[in-house]
BASE-259828 format. One line per 8 residues: number of its first residue (from 1); their letters; for each residue x, y, z of N, C-alpha, C, O. Coordinates in steps of 0.02 Angstrom, whole numbers. Layout:
N
NUM) A) X Y Z X Y Z X Y Z X Y Z; ...
//
This chain:
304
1) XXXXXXXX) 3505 -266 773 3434 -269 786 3421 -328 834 3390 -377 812; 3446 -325 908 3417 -379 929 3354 -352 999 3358 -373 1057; 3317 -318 981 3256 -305 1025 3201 -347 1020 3195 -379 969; 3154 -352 1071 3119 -427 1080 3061 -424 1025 3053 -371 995; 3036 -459 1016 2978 -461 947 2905 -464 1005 2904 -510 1046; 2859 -423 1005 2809 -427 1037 2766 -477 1013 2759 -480 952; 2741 -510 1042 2695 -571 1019 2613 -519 981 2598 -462 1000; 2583 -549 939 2543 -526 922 2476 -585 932 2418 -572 949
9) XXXXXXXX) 2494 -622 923 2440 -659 927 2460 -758 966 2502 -792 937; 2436 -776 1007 2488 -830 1012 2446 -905 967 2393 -906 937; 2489 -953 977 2482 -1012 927 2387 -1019 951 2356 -1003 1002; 2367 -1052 881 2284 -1056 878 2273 -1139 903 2235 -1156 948; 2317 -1185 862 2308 -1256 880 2397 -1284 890 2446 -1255 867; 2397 -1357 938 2454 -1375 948 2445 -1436 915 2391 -1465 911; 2530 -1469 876 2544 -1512 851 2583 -1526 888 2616 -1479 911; 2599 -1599 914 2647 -1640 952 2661 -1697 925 2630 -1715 875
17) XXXXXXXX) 2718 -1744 956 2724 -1826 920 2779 -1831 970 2784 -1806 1026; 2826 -1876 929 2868 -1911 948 2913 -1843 945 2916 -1815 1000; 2932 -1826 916 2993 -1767 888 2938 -1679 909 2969 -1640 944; 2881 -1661 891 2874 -1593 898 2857 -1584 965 2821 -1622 997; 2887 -1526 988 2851 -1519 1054 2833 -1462 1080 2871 -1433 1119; 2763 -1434 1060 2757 -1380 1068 2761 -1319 1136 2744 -1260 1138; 2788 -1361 1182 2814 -1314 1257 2864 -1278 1221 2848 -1220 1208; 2913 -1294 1203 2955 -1281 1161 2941 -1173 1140 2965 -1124 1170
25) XXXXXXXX) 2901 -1178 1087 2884 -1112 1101 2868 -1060 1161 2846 -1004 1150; 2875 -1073 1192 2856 -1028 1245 2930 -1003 1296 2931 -958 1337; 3001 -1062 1270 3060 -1035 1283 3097 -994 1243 3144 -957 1255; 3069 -1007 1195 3081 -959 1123 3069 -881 1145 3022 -859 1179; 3125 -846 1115 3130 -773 1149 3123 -740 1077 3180 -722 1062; 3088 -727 1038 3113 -687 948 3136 -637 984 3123 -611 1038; 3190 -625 922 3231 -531 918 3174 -500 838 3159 -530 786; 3158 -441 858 3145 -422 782 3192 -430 737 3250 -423 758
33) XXXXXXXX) 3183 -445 670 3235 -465 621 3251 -550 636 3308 -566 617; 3217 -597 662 3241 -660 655 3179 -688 591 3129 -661 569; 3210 -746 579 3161 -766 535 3172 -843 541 3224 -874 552; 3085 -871 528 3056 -918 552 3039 -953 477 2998 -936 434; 3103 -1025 479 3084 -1068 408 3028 -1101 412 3032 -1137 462; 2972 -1109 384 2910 -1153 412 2907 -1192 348 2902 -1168 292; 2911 -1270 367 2898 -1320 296 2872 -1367 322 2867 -1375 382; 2847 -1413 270 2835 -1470 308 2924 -1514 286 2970 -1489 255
41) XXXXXXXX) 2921 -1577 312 2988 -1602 314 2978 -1621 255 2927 -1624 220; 3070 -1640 240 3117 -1653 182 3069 -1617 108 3042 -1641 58; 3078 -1542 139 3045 -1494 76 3103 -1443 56 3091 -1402 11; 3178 -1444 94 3216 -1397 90 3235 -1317 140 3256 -1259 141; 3208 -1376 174 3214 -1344 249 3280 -1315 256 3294 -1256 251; 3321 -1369 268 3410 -1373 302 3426 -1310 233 3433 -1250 243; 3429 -1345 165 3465 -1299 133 3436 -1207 122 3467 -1158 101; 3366 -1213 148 3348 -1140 142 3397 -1096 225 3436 -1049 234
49) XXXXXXXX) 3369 -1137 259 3417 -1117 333 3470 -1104 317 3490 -1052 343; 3525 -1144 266 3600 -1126 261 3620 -1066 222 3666 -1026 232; 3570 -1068 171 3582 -988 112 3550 -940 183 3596 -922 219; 3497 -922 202 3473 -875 244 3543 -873 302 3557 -818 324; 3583 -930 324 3637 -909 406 3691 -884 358 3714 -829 373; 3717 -917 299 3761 -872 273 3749 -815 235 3798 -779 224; 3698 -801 212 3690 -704 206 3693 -686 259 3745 -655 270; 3650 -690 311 3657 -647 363 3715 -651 406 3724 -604 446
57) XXXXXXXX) 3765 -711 404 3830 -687 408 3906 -686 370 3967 -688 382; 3859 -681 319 3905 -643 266 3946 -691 211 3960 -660 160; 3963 -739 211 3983 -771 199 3971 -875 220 3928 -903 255; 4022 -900 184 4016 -968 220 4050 -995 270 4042 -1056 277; 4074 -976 296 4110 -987 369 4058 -957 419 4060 -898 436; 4003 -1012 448 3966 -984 479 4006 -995 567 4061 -1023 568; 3989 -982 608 4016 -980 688 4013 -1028 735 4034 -1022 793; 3976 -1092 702 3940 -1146 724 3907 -1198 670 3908 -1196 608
65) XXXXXXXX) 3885 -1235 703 3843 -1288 657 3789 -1279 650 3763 -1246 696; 3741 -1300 593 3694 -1251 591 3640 -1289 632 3594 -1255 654; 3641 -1338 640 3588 -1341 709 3573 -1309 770 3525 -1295 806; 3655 -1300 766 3638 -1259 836 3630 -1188 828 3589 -1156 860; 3673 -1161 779 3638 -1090 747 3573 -1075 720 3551 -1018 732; 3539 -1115 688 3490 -1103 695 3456 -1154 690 3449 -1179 634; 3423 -1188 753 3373 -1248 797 3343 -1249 762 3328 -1198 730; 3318 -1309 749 3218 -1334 741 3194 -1323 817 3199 -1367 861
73) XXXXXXXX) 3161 -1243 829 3131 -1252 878 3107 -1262 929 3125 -1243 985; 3050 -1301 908 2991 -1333 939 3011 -1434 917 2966 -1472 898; 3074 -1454 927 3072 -1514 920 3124 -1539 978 3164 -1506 1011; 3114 -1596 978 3165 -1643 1020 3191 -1694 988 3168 -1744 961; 3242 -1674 995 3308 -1737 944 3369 -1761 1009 3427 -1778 1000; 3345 -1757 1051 3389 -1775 1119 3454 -1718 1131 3514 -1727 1140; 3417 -1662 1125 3486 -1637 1139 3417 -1576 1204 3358 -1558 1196; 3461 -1566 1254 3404 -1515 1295 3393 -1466 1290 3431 -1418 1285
81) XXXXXXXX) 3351 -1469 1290 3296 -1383 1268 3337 -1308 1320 3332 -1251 1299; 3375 -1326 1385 3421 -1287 1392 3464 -1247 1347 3458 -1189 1328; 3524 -1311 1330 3550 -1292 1288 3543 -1273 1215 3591 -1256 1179; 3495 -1276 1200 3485 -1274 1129 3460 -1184 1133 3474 -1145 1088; 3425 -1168 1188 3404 -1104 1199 3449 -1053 1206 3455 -1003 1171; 3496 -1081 1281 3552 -1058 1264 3585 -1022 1203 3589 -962 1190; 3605 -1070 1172 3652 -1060 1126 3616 -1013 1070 3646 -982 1027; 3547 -1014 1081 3530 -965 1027 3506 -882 1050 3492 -836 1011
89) XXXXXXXX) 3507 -878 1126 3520 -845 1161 3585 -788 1131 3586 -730 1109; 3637 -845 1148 3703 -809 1151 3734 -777 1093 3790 -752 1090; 3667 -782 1026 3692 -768 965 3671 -680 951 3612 -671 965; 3705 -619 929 3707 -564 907 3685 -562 859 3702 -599 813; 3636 -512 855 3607 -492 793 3534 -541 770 3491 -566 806; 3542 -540 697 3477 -579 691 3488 -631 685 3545 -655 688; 3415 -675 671 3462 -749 685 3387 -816 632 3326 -809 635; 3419 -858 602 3365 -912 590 3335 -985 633 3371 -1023 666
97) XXXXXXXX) 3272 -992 624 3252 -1052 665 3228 -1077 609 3221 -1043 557; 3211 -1148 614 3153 -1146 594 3105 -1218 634 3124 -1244 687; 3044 -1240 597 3009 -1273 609 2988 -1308 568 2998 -1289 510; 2946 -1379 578 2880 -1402 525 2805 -1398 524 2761 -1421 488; 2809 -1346 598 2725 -1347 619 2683 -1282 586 2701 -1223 593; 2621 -1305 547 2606 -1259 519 2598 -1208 561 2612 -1209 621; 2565 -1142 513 2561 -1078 544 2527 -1059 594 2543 -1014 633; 2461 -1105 595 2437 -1087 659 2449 -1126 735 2415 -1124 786
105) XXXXXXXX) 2524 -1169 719 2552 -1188 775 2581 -1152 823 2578 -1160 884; 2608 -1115 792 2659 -1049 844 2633 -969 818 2617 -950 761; 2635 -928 891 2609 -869 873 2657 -837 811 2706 -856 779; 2607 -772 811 2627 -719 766 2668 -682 824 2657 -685 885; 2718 -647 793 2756 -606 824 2781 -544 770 2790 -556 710; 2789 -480 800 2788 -425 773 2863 -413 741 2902 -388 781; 2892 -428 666 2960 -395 671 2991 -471 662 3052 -483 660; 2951 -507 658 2973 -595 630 2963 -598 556 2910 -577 532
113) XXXXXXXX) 3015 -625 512 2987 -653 441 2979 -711 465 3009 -741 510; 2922 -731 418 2919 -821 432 2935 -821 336 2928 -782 289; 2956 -887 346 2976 -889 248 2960 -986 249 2988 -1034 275; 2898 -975 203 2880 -1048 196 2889 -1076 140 2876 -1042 90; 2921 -1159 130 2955 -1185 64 2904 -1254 61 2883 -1284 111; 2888 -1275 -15 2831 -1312 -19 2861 -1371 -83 2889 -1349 -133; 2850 -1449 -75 2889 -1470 -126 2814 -1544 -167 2765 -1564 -136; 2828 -1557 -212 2798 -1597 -205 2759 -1654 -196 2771 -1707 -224
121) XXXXXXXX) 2707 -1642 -153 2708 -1689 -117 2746 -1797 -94 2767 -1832 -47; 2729 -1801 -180 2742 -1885 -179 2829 -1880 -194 2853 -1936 -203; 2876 -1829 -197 2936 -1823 -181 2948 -1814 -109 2997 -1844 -88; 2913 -1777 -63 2892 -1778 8 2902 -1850 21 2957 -1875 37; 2855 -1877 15 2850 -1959 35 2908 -2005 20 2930 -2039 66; 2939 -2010 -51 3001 -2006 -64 3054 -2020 -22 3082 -2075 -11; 3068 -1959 4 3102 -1936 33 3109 -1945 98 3160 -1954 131; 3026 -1941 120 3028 -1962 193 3044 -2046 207 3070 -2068 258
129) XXXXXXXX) 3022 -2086 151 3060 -2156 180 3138 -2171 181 3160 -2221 210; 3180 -2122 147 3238 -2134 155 3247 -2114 219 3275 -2151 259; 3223 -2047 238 3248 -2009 304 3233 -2054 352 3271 -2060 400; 3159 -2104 348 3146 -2153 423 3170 -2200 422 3166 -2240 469; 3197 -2210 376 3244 -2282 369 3318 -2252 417 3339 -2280 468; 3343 -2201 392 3394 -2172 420 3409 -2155 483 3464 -2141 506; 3348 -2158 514 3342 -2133 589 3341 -2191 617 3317 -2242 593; 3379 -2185 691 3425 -2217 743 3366 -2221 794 3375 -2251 847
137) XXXXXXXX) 3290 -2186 777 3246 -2169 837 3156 -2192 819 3146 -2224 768; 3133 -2185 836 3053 -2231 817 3016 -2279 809 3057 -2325 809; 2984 -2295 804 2947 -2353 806 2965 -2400 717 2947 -2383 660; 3008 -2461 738 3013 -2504 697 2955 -2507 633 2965 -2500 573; 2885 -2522 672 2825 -2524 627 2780 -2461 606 2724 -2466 582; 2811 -2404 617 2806 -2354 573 2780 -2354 513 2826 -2362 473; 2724 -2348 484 2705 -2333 411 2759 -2318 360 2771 -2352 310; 2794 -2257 381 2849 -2232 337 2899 -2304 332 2931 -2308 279
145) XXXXXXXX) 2907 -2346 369 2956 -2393 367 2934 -2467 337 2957 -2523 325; 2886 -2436 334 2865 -2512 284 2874 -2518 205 2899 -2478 166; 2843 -2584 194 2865 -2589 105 2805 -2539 56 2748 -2520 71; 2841 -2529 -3 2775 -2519 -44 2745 -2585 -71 2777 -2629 -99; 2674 -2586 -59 2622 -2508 -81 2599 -2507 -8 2557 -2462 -7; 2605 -2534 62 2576 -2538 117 2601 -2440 123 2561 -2394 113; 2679 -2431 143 2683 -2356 152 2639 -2311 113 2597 -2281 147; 2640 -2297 31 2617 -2255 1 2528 -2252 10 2502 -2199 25
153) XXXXXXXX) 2495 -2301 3 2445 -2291 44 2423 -2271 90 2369 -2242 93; 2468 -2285 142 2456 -2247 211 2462 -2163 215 2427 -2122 243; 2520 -2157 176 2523 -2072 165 2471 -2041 126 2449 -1985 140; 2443 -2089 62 2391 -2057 51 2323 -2047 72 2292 -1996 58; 2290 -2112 117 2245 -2123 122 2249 -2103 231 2196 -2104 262; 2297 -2091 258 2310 -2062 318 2284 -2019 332 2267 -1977 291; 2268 -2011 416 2228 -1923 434 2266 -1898 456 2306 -1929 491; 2268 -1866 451 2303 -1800 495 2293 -1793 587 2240 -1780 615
161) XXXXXXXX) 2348 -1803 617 2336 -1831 677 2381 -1783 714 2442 -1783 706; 2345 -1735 758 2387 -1652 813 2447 -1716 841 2507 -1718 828; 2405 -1768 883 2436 -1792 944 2518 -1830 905 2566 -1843 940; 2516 -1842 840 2569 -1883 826 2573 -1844 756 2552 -1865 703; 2610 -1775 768 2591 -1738 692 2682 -1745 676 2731 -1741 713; 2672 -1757 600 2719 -1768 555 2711 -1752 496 2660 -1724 476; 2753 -1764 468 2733 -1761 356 2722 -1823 333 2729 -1842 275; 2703 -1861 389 2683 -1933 349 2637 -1959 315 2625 -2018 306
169) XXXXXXXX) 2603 -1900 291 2531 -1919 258 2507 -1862 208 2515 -1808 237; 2492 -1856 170 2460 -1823 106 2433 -1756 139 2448 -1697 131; 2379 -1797 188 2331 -1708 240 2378 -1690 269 2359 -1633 279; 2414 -1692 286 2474 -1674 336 2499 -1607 300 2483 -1549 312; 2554 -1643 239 2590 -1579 171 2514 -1544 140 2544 -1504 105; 2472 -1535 132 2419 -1529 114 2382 -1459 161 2384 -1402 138; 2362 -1469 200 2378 -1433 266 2398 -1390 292 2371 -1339 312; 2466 -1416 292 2529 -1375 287 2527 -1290 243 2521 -1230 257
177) XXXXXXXX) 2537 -1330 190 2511 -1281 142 2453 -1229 138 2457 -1169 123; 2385 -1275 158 2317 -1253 137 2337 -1196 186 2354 -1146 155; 2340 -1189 260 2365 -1160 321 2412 -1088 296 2404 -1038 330; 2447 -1086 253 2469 -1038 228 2438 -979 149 2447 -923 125; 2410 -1028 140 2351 -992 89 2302 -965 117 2277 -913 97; 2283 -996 164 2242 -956 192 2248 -922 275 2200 -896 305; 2310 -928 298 2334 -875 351 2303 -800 378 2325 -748 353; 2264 -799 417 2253 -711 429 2303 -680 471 2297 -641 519
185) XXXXXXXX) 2375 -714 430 2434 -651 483 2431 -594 467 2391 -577 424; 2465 -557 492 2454 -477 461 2491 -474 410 2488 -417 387; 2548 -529 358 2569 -514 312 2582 -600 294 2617 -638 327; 2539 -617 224 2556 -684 216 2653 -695 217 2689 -651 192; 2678 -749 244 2732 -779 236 2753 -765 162 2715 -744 119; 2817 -780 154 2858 -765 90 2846 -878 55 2865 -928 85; 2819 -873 6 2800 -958 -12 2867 -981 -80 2869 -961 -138; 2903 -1016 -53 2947 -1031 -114 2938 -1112 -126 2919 -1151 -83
193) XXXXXXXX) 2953 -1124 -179 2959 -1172 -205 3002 -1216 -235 3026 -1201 -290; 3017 -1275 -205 3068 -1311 -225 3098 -1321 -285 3159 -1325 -289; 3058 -1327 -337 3069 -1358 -405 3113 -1283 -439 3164 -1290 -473; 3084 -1219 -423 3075 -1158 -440 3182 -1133 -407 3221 -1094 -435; 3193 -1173 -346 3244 -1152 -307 3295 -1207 -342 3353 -1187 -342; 3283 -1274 -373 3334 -1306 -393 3335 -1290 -475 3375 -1315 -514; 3291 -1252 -487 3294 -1229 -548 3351 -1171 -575 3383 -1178 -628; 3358 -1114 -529 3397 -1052 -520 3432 -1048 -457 3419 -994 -431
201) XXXXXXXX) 3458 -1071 -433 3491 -1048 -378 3509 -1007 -356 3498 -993 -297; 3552 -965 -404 3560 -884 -396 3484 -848 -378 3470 -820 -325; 3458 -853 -414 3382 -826 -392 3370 -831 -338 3353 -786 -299; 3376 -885 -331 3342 -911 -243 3393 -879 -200 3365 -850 -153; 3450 -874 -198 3500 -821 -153 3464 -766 -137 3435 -745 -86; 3476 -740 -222 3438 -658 -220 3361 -653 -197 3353 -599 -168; 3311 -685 -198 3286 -675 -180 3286 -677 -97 3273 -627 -63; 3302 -737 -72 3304 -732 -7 3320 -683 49 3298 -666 104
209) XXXXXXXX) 3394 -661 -15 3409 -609 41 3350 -542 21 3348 -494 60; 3306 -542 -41 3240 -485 -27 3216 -489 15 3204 -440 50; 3192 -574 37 3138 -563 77 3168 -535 147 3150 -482 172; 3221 -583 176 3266 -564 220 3284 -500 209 3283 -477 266; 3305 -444 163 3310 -380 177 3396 -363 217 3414 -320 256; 3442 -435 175 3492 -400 184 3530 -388 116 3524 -430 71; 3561 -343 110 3605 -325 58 3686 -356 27 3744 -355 47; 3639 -387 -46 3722 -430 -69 3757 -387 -142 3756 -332 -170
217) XXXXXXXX) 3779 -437 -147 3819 -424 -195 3859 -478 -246 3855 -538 -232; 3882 -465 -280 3869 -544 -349 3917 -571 -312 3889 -624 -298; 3990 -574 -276 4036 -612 -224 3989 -644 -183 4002 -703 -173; 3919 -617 -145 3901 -643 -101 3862 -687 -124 3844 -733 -88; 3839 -683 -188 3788 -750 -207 3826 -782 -218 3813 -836 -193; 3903 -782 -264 3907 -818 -287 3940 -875 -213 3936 -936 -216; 3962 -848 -172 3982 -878 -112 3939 -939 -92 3951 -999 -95; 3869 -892 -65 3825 -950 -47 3808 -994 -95 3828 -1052 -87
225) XXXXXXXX) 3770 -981 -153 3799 -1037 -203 3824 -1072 -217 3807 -1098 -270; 3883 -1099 -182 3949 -1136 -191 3924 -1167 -147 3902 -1223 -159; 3920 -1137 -73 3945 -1163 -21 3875 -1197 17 3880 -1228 70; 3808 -1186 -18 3755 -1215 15 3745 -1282 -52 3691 -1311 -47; 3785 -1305 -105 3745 -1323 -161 3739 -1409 -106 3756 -1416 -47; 3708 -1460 -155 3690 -1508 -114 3780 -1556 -101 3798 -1569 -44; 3815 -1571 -151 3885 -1576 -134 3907 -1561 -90 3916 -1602 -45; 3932 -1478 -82 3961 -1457 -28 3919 -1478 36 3957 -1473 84
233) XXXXXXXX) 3877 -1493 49 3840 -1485 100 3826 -1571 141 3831 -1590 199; 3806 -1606 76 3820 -1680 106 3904 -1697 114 3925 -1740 151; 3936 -1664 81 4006 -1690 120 4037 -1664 175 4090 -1681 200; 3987 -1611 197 4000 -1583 274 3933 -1616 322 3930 -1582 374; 3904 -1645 321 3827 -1682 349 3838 -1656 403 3807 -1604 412; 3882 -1676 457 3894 -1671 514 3883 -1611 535 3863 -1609 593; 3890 -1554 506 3885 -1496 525 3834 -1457 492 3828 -1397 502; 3792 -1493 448 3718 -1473 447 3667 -1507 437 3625 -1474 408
241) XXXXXXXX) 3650 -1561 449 3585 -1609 474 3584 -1600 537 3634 -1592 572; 3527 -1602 554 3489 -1596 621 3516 -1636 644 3532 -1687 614; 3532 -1621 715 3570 -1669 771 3633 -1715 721 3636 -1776 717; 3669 -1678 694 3739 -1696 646 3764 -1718 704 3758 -1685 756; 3797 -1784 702 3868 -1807 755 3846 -1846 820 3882 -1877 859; 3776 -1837 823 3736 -1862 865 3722 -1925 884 3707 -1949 938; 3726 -1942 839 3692 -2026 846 3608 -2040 789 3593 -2085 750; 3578 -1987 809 3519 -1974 782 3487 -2018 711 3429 -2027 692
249) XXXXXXXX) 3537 -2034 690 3549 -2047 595 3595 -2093 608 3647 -2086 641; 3569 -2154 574 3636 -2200 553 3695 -2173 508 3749 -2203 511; 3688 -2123 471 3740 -2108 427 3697 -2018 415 3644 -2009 385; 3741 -1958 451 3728 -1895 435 3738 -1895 374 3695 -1855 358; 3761 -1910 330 3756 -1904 249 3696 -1919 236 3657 -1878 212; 3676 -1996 255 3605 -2010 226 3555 -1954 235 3508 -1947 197; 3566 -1916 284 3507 -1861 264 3504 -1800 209 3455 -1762 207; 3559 -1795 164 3555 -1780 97 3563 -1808 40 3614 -1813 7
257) XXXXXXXX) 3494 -1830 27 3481 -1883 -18 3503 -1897 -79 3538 -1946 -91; 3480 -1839 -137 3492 -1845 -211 3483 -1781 -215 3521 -1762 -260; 3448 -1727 -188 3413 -1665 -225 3387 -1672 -283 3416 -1649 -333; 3330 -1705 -287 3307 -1713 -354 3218 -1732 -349 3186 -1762 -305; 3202 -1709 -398 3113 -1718 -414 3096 -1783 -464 3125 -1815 -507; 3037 -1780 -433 2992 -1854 -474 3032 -1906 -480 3054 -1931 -531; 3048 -1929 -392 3060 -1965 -353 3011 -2034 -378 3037 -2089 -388; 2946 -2021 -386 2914 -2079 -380 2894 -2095 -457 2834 -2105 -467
265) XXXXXXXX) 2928 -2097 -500 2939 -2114 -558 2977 -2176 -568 3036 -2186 -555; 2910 -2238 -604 2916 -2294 -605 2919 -2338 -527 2927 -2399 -521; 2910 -2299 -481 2892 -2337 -417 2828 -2346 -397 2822 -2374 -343; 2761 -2325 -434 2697 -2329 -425 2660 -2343 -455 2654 -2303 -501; 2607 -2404 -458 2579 -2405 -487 2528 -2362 -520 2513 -2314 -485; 2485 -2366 -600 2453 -2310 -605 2380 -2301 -560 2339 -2255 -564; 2378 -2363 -515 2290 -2350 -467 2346 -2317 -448 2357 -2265 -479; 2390 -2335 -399 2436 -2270 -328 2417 -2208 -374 2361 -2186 -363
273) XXXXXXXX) 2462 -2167 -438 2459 -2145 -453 2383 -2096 -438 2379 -2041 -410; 2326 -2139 -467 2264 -2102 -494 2239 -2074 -419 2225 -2018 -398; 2239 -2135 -389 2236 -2118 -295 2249 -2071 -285 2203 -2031 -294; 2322 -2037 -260 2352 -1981 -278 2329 -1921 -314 2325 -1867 -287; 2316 -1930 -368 2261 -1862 -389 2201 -1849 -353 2188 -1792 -333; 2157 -1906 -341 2118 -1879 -324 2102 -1887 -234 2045 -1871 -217; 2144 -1908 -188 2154 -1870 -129 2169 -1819 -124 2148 -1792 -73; 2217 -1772 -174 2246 -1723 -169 2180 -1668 -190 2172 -1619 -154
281) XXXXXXXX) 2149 -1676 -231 2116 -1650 -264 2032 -1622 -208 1995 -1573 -202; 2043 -1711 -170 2014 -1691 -104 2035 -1644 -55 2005 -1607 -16; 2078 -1652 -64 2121 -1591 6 2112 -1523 -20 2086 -1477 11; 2136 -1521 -82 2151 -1442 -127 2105 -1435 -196 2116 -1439 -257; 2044 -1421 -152 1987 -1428 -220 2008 -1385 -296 1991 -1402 -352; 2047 -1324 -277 2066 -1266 -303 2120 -1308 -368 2161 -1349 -347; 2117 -1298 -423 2138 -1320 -471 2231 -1299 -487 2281 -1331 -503; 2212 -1216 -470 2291 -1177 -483 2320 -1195 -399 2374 -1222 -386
289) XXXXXXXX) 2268 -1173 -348 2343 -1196 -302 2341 -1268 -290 2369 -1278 -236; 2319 -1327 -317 2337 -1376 -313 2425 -1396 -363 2479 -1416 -342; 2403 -1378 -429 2460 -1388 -468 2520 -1333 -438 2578 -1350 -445; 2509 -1288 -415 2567 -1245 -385 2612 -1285 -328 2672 -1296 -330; 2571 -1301 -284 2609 -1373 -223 2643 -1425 -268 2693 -1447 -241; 2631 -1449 -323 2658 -1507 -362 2725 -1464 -370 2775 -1462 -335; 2704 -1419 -446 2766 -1384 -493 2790 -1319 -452 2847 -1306 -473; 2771 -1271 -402 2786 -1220 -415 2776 -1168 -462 2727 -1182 -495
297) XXXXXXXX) 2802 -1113 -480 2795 -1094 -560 2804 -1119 -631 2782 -1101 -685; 2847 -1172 -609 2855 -1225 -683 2801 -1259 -721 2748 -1269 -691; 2805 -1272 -766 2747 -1300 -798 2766 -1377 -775 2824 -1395 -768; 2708 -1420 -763 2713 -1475 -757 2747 -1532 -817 2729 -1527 -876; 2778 -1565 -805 2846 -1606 -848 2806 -1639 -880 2760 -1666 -849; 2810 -1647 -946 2790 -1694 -963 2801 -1780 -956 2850 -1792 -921; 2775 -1823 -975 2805 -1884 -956 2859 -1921 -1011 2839 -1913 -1069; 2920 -1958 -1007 2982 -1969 -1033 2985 -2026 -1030 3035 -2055 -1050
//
């Protein structure tokens, strides 16, 4: 199936920064049958990309690294937008990208899955100060790079900014999200959830390959299973973090952190804390899909 995907509608608003760059889409060629990861960052991006390149080729011995098999895009990590096209060009059959710009960043196209993964939020933040600490590239005085409580404030109490768009702020993941709840594509996105995916793994195989629509079999879960878990995968970094081998990252490992939730347990005070509810609560007046962005389908944890 590699025939061109007719555009249906093209992107409504553009997000840019340091890293997104929305020209970017417009070298982008879809085949029907590709599919488009849309998250905001460190939500399980990389590892949804790795279960989705090894079903669709069959196994874990994929043909490449998965950056370059399947790009972020619409970003710039110093490698050129030539080659990066190229190479996804030169690939048979169907194929994965993905991105962090919400939905109404890049058009609709006919014969595209887009499959969006959602985590929660103050694990987001989490997460994102290890990743900017880790990076070889940005501005020293970065919000994300400062101490707490100066960072966590900023993410919560931050706007949402097209010209310098990131996950560095509460409206940002918030957004993100809201943007997919309320989408008028012609078929909402497939919405998974983190807590829900480190919960079952097998599940999350099988399902993926539903939404994806390719056909396994218990060898093939149990394959990717193995071979995407967070172990296998930080001891190969190099060959699946974004711009692996690059320079990009002081240490390609450091970009697989812990895989783990309620990150910010015992790191916040209870004002941060209460803050936190009720910015969020500002963003996502809606009671059920607010707690759904936190837990997913899980019931919310009690406290330990």
């Amino acid at each position: 199936m590699t025939d061109t995907a007719p555009m249906i509608r093209p992107a409504l608003r553009r997000y840019s920064g340091l890293i997104p760059r929305p020209e970017r889409w417009e070298a982008y060629e879809p085949r029907r049958g590709d599919i488009i990861v849309c998250t905001p960052s460190k939500s399980g991006t990389t590892w949804t990309q790795t279960m989705l390149a090894m079903l669709l080729h069959r196994g874990a011995d994929l043909p490449m690294k998965l950056p370059a098999l399947s790009p972020w895009i619409d970003a710039d990590l110093g490698i050129p937008a030539d080659d990066v096209f190229a190479a996804l060009a030169a690939q048979t059959g169907r194929r994965v990208v993905k991105t962090h710009t919400p939905l109404d960043g890049f058009p609709v196209w006919d014969g595209v899955t887009v499959i969006t993964v959602y985590r929660h939020p103050l694990d987001v933040f989490f997460s994102l100060r290890k990743h900017y600490a880790n990076m070889t590239v940005g501005r020293q005085d970065d919000p994300m790079r400062q101490p707490l409580p100066d960072s966590i404030h900023h993410f919560l109490c931050g706007a949402l900014d097209l010209e310098d768009y990131s996950s560095r702020t509460l409206e940002s993941v918030a957004g993100h999200y809201l943007e997919t709840l309320q989408t008028d594509r012609r078929r909402r996105p497939a919405m998974l959830h983190y807590a829900d995916m480190m919960a079952d793994r097998r599940r999350t195989v099988g399902l993926l390959a539903e939404i994806a629509d390719v056909e396994i079999d218990e060898t093939l879960i149990d394959v990717v299973v193995e071979a995407s878990s967070f172990g296998a995968m930080k001891a190969k970094a190099a060959d699946f973090a974004p711009a692996g081998g690059t320079g990009f990252f002081r240490a390609d490992e450091g970009f697989f952190d812990s895989a783990q939730s309620r990150k910010w347990l015992g790191q916040m005070t209870q004002d941060a804390l209460d803050l936190y509810e009720t910015r969020l609560a500002d963003h996502i007046p809606d009671a059920k899909a607010r707690a759904w962005l936190q837990y997913g389908n899980r019931s919310k944890p009690t406290a330990s």
